[in-house]
C-alpha positions, 0 to 999 in steps of 0.5 A: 490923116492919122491912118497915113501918118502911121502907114508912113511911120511903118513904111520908115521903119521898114526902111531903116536897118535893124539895129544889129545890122546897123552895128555890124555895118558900124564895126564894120567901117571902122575897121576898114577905116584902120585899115585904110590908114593903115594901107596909106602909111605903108604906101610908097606911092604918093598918088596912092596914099592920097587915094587910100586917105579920101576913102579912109575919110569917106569911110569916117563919115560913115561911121558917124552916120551909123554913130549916130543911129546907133548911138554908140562907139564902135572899135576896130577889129584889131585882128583884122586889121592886124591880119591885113598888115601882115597881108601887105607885108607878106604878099604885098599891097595889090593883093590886099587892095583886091580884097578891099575891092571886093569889101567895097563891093559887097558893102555896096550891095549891103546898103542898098537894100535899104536904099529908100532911105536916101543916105544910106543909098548915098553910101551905097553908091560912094561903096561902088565907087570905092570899089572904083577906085581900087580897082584902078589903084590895084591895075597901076600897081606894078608886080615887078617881079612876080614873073621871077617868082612864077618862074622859080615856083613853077620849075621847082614844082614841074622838075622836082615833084618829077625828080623826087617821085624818080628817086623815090623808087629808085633809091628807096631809102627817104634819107637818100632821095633826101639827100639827093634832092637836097643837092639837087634843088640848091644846084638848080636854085642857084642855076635857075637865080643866075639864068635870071639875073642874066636874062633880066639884065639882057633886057635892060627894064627900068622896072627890074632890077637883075639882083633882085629878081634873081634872089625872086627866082632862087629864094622861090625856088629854094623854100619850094625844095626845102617844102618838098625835100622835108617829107622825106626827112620825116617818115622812114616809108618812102611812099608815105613821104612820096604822098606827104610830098605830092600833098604839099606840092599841091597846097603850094600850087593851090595858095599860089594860084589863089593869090595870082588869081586874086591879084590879076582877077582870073579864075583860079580854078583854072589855073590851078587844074592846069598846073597841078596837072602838069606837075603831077603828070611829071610825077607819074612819068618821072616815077615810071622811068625810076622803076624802069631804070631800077628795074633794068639796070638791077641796082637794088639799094 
């Protein structure tokens, strides 16, 4: 009798986590728990907000489960959830409620290693169904205008990493492709903001409005020139500011093509390989033509 109470004791103890990761786990939930309040406040939706309290709720009851085996209070991160905010306010509420889900479904995989216990296998399951859930909450969000702003980002990158490798050689002087691009890139932004501003307004959607996705479409294609253009306002050798510009053209593709991938679940490195390949390809073709032209035309600046 003794022997089998000790092997059950032993068996228990097996089961239940280590204290450290009890603790990691408690800061942890505590921390989604702002975050999740936080996410409500800031929700426009109302079938949303209430979504974001029940699993903020459900995330408390975890608190007090790991409270009570810890036996201690646990703060939030208050970096985290400040990071969090500022996510939702820079890159809007889908992106961070994909990151939640993917949260959701490694604490899931956390707690059922210790399934044997069966509160902790309760809480595994509610983490799998939290990852449910926002994956549903995050498929009815709608991104309006995320086809305005694919549609500034991706011209301004094929055209103008093409024309500034272009003008790179055939003008030679950073100051004047600087320049030239300058003039060029607001000309095209504002061109590119009234194409959309007609194009939507042809189409008549609920969902967008005209303005908006014009100041999507030109805003995006503005700051992606400003990026380009500022190498060229930095260093006197023209073909160093040509490689910090073609740098910058690709960490813009990469952070673009991570959100988009996060957002609508795709593979980024496709995406990415495909775009950073046409707008280079564009490059090197626009480059050629520039010394071809120098070349024939015998104009030497």
């Amino acid at each position: 009798m003794e022997t089998t109470k000790t092997n059950l004791h032993d068996r228990r103890r097996r089961e239940e986590p280590p204290r450290a990761e009890l603790l990691s786990l408690q800061r942890e939930e505590t921390t989604v728990c702002e975050v999740y309040r936080r996410l409500a406040g800031l929700a426009r939706d109302a079938a949303g907000r209430q979504m974001l309290l029940r699993l903020m709720a459900d995330e408390q009851r975890h608190c007090r489960v790991l409270s009570d085996r810890t036996g201690c209070r646990m703060e939030p991160d208050s970096r985290r959830v400040l990071w969090y905010v500022c996510l939702v306010r820079l890159l809007g509420p889908a992106f961070v409620v994909r990151r939640m889900e993917a949260r959701e479904r490694a604490a899931a995989v956390r707690y059922s290693l210790f399934a044997g216990r069966r509160v902790f296998a309760r809480i595994a399951s509610e983490e799998r169904h939290h990852g449910e859930a926002l994956t549903d909450l995050a498929g009815r969000m709608r991104l309006c205008y995320i086809s305005s702003v694919i549609l500034g980002l991706n011209d301004a990158l094929v055209e103008f990493t093409g024309a500034l490798a272009g003008f790179t050689l055939a003008l030679s002087e950073p100051r004047l492709v600087a320049l030239a691009g300058g003039i060029t890139g607001i000309a095209a932004a504002l061109s590119m903001a009234a194409s959309e501003y007609l194009a939507t307004k042809s189409e008549k959607s609920p969902e967008k409005r005209p303005l908006r996705a014009a100041v999507c479409t030109g805003l995006t294609y503005f700051l992606t020139v400003a990026a380009l253009i500022a190498p060229y306002l930095i260093f006197a050798n023209p073909f160093w500011a040509l490689g910090v510009m073609l740098l910058a053209a690709l960490s813009i593709i990469a952070l673009f093509n991570y959100y988009y991938a996060v957002v609508h679940r795709e593979s980024f490195r496709r995406r990415f390989v495909e775009m950073a390949a046409i707008s280079f390809g564009i490059a090197a073709i626009s480059f050629g033509i520039g010394y071809l032209l120098k070349r024939f035309t015998g104009i030497s600046i």
